[in-house]
BATORLUM-374340 format. One record per residue: x, y, z of N, C-alpha, C in turn. Coordinates in pm, whole numbers, plus 50000, padded with zeros to 5 digits. Layout:
N
XYZXYZXYZ
...
This chain:
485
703232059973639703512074273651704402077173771
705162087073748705882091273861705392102873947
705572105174096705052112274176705032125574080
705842135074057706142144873956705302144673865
704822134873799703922133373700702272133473783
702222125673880700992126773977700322139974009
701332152774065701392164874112701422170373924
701482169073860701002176673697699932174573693
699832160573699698312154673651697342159573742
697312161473873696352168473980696252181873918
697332190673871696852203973793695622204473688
696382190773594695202191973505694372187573530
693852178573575692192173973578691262181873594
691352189873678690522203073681690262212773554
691212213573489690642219273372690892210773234
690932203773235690372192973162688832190473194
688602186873282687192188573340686582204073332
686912214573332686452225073252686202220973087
687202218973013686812214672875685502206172851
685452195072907685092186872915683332187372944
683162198573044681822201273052681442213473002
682322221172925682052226772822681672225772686
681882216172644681672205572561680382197972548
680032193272700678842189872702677962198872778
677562208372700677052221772829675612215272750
675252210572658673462214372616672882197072661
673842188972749673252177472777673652177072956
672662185173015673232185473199673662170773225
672932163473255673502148573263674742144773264
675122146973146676352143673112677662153573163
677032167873148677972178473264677972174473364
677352171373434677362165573580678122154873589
677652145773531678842132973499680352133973506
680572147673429682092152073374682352158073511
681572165673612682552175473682682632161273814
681662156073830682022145773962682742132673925
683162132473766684242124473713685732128573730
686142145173679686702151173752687572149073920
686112151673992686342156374119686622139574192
686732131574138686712121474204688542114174167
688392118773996689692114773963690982122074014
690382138374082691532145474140691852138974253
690692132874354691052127874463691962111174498
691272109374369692662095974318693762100874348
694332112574259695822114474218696272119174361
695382128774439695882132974518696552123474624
695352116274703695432105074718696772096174734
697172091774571698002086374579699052091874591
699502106174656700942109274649700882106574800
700232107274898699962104775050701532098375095
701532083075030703052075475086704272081775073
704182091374936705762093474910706002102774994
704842113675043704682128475123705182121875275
704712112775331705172111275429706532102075474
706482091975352708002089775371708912100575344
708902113175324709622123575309710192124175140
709542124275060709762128274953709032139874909
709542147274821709132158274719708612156574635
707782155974587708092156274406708282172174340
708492172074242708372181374181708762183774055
707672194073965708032194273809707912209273785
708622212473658708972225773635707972227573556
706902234373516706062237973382706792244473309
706692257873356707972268473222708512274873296
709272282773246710402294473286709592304573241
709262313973326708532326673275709912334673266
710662335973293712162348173302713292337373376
714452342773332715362332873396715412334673499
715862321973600715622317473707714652323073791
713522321273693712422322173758711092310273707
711202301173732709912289673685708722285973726
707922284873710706452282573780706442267473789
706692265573910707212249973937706482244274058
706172231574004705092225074134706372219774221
706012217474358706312208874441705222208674579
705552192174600704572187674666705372187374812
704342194074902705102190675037704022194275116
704472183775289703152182575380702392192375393
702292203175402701062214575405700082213275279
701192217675168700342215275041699392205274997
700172192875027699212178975052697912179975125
698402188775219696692184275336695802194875271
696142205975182695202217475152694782208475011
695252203874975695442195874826694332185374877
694582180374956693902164675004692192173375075
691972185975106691172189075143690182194275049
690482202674917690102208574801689512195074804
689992189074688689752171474631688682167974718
688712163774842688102157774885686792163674918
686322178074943685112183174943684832195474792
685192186674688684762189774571684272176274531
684392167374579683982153774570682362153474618
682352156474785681182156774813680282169974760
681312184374737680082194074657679322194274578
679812184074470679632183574345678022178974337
677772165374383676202159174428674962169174480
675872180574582675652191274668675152196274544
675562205274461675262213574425674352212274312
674512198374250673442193074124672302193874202
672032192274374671142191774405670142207274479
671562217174497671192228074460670502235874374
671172236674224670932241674131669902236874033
669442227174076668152219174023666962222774136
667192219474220666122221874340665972235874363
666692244674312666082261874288666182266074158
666252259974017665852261873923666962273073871
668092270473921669162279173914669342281573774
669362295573673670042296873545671672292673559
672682294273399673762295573420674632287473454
674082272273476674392262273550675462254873502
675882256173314677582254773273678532260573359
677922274173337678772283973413679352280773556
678422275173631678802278973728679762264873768
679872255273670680542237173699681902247273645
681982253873559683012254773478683812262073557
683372273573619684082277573760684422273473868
683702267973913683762258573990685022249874023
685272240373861686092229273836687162239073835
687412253073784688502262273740689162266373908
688452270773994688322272574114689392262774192
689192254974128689792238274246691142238474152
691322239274062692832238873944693382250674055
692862263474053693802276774076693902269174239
692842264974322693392261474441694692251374478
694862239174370695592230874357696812233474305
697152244374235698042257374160698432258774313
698002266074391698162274874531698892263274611
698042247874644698542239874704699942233874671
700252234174547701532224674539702742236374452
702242252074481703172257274436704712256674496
705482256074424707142256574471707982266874493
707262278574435707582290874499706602301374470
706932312174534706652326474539705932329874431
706682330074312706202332474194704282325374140
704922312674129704192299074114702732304774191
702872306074303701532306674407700862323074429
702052329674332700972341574347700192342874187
700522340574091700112333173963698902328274011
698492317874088697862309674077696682314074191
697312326974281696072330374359695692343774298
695992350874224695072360074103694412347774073
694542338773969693942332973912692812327873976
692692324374098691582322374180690852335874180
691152341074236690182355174233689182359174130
689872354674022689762357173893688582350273808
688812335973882687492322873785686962327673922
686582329574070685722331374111684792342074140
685522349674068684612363174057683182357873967
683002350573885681782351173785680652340973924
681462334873981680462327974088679612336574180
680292345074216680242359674283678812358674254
678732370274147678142376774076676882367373962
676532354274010676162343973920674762348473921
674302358074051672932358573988672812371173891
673492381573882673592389173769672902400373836
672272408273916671722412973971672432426374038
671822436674057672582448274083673492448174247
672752438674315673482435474443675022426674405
674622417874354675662408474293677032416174291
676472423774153677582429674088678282440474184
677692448474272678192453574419679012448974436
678482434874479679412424774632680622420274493
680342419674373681542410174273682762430174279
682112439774279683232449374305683752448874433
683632451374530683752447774653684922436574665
684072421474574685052412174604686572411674490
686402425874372687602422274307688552432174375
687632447374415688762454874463689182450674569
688922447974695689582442174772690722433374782
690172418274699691482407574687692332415274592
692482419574458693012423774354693942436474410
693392443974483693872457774572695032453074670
694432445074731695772433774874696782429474772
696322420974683697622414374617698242420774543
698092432374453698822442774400699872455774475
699512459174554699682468774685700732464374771
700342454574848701032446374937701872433974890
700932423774832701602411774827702802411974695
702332416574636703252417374460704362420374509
704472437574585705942438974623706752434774732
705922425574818706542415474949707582407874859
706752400174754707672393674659708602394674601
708732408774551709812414874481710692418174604
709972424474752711512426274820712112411674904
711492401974858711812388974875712792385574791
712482386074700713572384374526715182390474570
714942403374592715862411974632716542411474762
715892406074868717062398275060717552388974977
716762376874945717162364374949717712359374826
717542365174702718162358674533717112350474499
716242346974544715522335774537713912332174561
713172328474496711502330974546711382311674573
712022306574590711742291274622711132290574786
710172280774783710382279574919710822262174981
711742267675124712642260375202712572258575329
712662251475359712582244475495713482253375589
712442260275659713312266175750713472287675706
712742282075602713102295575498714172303675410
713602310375387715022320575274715682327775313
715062336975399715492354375439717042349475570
716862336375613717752341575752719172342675703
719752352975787721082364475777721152374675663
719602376875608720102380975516718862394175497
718192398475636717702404175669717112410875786
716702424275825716902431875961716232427176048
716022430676150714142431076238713362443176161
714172454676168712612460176097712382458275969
713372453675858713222451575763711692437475749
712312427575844711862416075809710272419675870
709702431876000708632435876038707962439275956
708822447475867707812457475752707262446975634
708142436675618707962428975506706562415275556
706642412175680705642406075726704712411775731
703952425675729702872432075737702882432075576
703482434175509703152431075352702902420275319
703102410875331702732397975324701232395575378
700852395675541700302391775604698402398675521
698812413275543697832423975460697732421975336
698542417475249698852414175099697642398775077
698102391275155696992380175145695622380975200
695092389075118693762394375171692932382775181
692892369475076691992356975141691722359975256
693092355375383692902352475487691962360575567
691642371075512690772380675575690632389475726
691782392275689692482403075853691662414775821
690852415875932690662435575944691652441775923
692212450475847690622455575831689742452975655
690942442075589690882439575477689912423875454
688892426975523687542413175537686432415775432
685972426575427684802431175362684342420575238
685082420975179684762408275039684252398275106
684292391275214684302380775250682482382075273
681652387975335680582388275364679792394975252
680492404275206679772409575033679512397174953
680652386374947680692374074873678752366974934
678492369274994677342360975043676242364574964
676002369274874674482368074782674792363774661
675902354974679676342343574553675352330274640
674902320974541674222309974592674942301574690
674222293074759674912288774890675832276974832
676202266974725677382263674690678882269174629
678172283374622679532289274605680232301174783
679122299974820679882304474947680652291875041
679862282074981680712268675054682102267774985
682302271874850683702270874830684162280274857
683742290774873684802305974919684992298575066
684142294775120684542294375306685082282375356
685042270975287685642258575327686502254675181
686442250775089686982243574989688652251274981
688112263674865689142271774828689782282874855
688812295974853689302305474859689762313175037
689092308175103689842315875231690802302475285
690372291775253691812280575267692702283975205
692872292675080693892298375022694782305975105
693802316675146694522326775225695622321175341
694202315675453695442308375526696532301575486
696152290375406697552282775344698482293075285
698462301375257699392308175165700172319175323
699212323975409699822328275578700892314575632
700162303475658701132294575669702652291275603
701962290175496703192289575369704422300575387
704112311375422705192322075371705592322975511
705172319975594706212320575791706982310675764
706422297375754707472284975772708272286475641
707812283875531709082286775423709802296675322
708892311275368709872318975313710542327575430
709692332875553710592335475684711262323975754
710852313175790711562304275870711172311576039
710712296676115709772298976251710732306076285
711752300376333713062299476416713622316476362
713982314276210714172331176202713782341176195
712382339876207711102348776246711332354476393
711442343176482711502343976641713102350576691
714332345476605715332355476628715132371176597
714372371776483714532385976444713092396376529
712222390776631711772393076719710432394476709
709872381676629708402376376667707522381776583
706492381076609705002386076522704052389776647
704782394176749703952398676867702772405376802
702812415576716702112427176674700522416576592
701272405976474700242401376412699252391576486
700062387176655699482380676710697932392276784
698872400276809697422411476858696182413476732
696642417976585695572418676478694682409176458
695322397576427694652380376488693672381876561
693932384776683693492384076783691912394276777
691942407576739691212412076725690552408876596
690702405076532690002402576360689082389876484
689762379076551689182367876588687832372676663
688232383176795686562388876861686062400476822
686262404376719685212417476650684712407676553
685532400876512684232391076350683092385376454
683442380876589682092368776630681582377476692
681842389876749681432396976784680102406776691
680402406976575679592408176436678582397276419
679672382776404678112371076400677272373776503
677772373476622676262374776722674702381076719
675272392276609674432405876624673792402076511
674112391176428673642391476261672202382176251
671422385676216670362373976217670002367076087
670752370575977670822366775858671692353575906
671052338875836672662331875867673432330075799
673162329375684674642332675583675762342675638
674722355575694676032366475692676492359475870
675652357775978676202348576060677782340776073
677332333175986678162317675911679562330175848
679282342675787680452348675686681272352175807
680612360375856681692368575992682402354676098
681922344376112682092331276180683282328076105
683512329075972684162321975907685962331475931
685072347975945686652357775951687232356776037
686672348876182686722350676304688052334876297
687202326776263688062314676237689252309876157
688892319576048690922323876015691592326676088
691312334776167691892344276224692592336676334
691862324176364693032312076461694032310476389
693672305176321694982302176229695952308876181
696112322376156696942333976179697712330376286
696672338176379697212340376550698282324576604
697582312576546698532303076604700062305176487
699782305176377701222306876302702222318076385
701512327876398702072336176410702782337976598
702592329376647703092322776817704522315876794
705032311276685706062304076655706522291276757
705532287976747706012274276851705432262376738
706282248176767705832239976667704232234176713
703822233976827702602232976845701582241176820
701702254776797701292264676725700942262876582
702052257276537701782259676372701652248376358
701852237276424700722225176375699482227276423
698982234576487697162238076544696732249576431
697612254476353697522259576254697102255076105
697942243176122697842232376012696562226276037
696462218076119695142210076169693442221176140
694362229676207692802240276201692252239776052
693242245675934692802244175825691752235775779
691902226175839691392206975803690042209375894
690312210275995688672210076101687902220976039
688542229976023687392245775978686652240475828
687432235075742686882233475624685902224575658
686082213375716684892207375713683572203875809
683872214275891683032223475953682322231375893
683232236075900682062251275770681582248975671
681872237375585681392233775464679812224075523
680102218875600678832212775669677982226875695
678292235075757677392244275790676422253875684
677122255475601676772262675446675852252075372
676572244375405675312230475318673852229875400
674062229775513673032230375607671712241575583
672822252975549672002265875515671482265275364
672012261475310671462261675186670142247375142
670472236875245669332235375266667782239475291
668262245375412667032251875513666112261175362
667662267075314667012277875194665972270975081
666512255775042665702249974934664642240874970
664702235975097663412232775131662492240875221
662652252075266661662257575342662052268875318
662622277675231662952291575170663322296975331
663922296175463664232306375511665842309775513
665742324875542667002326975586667902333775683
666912338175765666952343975914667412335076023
668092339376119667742327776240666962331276295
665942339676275664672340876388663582334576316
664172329776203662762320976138662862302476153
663722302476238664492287976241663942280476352
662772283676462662092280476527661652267776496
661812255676566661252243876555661682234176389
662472242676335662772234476189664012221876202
664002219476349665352209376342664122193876355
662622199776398661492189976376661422182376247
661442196976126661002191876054661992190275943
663102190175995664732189075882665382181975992
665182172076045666212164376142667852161676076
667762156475987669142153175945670412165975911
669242171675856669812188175798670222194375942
669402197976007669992205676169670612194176268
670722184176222671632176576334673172177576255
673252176176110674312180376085674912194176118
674202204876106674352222976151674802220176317
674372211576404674312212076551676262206876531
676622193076457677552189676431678932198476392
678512208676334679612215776253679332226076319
678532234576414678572240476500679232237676628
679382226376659679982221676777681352219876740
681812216976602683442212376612684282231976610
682972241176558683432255276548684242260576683
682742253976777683082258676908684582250076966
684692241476902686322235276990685562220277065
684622217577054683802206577155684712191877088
684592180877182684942171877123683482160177184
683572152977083684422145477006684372150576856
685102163576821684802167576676686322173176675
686322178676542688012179676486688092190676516
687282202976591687572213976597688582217676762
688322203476799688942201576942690212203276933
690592189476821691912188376817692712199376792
692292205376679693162223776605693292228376710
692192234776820691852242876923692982238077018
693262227777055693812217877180695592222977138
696182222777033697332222876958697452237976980
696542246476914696852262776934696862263977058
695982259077165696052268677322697322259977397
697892244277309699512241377413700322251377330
700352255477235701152265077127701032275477227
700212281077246700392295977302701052294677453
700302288677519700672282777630702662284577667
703162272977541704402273077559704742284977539
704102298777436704932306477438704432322777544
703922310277609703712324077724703272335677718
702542335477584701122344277498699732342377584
699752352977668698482348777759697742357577681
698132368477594696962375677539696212363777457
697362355277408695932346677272695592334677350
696002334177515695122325177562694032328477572
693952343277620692342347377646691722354077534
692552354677400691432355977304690782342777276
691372329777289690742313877279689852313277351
690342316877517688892312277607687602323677546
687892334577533686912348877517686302341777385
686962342677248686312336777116685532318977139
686222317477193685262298977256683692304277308
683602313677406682482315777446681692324877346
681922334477290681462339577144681042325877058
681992315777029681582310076927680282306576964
679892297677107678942293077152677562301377154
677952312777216677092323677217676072328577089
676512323676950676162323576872676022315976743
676322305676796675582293276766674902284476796
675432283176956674472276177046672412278977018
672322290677014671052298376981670142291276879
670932286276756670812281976634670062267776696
671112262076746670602244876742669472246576835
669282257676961668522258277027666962258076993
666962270676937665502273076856665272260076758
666072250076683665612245876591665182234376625
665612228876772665002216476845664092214576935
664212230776990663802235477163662312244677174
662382246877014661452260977032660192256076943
658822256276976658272248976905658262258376756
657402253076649657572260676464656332271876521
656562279176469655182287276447654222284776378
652752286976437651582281276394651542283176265
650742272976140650772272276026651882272575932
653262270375995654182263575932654372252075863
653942253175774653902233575691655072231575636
656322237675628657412234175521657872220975668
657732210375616658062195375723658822188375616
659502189775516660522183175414662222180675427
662642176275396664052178575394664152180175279
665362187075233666222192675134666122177974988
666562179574876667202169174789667992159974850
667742144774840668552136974881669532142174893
670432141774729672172147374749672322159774823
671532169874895672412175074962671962173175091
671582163775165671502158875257672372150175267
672672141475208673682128975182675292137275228
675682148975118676602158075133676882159575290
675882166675332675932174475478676212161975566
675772152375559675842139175639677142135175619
677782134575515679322131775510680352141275556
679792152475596681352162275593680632163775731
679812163275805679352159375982680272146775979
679932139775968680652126875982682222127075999
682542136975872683872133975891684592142875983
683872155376048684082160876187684402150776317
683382141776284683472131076380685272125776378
685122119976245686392109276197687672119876223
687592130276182688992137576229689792139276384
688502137576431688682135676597689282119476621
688412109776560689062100276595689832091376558
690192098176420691192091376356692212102876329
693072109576395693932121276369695202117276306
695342107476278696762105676267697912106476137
696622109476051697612112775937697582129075897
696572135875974697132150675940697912153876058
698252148976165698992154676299700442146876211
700122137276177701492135776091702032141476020
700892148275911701902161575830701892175375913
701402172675998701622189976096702522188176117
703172176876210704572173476221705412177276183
705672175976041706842176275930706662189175915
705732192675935705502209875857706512219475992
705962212676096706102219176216707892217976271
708582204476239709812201976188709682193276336
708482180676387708712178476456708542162576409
């Protein structure tokens, strides 16, 4: 097969693997079989495009022409790869995760929710290797779209709330804002491709190109900028494997990747910074970053905790894109990579705590790191790479954004880093505290850990917090290229 053919074939497996466990919906066994057959064969393909991505090749294939010169066309390039290589790779470990979820709480609906699921990771992989404008906004409706039924999976009058909540919001951003960013993209540049370096330069104002970056930026509601967040914490009375893919896998990795995506290749750093910066989105950033942790602190629910944690932590990744320095937007890149598998450790953690000892407070978390050692040493793990600590991958992102800002002589988002660093701690630190430090309360007997597989899960994506720290060298390699260094 040829790379081109590799980047098709990563489209389909995912829904092929929808068919596939649709098919076998009245024998679980065998569904299960199909979606971590799937999720394993995406990480093959992905996988194998790794050599050509960094010897500097493309691939790329056209699907169709929706209107002339306009095609919904893959291409593979270093950002896309690492969001691509990140999906794959913790749909790999969810998958075990969540058989061990949805069995261990007697979950209804349970086709349903593989079939979304697997649909989920296609529209993300759509998003990752789109080739233009067109291509990747196609493909992030379409996310919105298969994950709305996850939403809403317990069926319940709250559900269906938080599933309005979560359509008007994303559906509202991308119609409003993002749809016509695109069209006045179409209209500067001739062109919705994206390019190295970008489309728009000479061929658009400062305020033109201001007004069009706040459409964009607001338009990609994933990423979850105040004041357009709300979905993001409504999303939380979906079961705890589907908030692990809204918060690490797919959907707010969307957002960012798609913030990333449209500075470097449809503005261009360099012609972003001539036409006179993102000073403004660096301030919104900035505040989305200490009013969200500013929210976790106060929250004693930890899901909703963990949700506002999660708005707060986009919101680096913004703020560093939006600094235009190449160390910036590679701490941008990197971040993507540490947050996901951070946060995906952390959600697993919680959804533990939930299936073996039903709590979900942190004031009920007293002494349970006794009796869930593996479970809260992983939570202590993915709490610590949040905070920036090393030896974890949240160092490295963190380390890249504050020389990024640094060079550009952005002392406001130095001291939103130091200010949000001590927030992060402030409210998480608490967590590992009580669950090691504080003895259980009398007549507490839940002393179990979770289902093997999702202990096993949580133990691998801790782990690989570890490994990103000490093996950095092939995503600082595609930050690199991304970064044009």
């Amino acid at each position: 097969m040829t790379n081109a053919q590799f980047a098709a074939a990563a489209l389909a497996i995912p829904f092929a693997g929808v068919v596939l466990m649709v098919l076998a919906r009245r024998r679980p066994d065998v569904r299960e079989a199909m979606a971590f057959g799937a999720a394993a064969m995406l990480f093959f393909v992905v996988v194998s495009l790794a050599p050509a991505i960094l010897a500097g090749e493309r691939p790329s294939v056209t699907l169709f022409e929706m209107l002339p010169g306009l095609p919904v066309v893959l291409t593979v390039e270093p950002l896309g790869w690492l969001f691509a290589a990140v999906a794959s790779t913790l749909w790999v470990v969810s998958t075990p995760y969540s058989i061990g979820y949805l069995r261990g709480n007697g979950e209804a609906n349970q086709t349903r929710f593989y079939v979304c699921f697997a649909g989920s990771i296609g529209a993300a992989i759509g998003i990752a290797f789109a080739g233009n404008l067109l291509t990747l906004f196609l493909f992030y409706e379409a996310l919105t779209l298969v994950t709305y039924p996850l939403v809403t999976h317990h069926g319940t009058d709250e559900a269906r709330r938080a599933g309005r909540v979560y359509l008007g919001v994303l559906i509202g951003t991308s119609v409003v804002f993002l749809l016509p960013a695109i069209i006045a993209t179409w209209v500067f540049a001739g062109t919705l491709d994206f390019r190295p370096g970008g489309i728009l330069g000479g061929r658009i104002g400062p305020t033109a190109a201001g007004v069009l970056l706040a459409l964009f930026m607001f338009g990609i509601g994933k990423a979850a900028l105040m004041p357009f967040h709300r979905w993001l914490p409504a999303a939380m009375v979906a079961p705890t494997p589907v908030s692990a893919l809204l918060h690490a896998v797919a959907v707010v990795k969307a957002g960012v990747f798609c913030v990333v995506k449209v500075v470097v290749y449809v503005f261009g750093v360099d012609t972003l910074a001539a036409l006179g910066g993102a000073a403004w989105l660096t301030l919104v950033a900035g505040f989305t970053l200490i009013a969200a942790s500013a929210v976790a602190l106060r929250a004693d629910n930890l899901k909703r905790r963990l949700a506002y944690s999660t708005v707060s932590q986009l919101a680096y990744v913004t703020m560093a894109v939006s600094l235009l320095t190449p160390a910036a937007v590679m701490g941008a890149a990197l971040h993507l990579v540490a947050h996901a598998f951070g946060k995906i450790t952390l959600f697993f953690a919680a959804g533990s705590i939930y299936t073996a000892a039903h709590k979900t407070e942190v004031s009920q978390l007293d002494g349970i790191g006794r009796m869930m050692p593996w479970t809260m040493g992983a939570f202590a793990v993915g709490a610590f790479s949040m905070i920036g600590l090393p030896p974890l991958a949240g160092f490295v992102s963190k380390w890249y954004i504050l020389t990024g800002a640094m060079t550009a002589e952005s002392w406001t988002a130095v001291g939103v880093l130091a200010a949000s660093t001590l927030l992060n701690a402030a409210y998480f630190v608490p967590i590992v505290y009580r669950a090691f430090f504080v003895a259980p309360p009398a007549g507490d007997v839940h002393g179990r850990e979770a289902p093997l597989a999702m202990v096993m899960a949580q133990v691998v994506t801790a782990a690989a917090c570890v490994a990103l720290f000490l093996f950095p060298g092939l995503a600082i390699a595609l930050a690199k290229s991304l970064a044009g260094g």
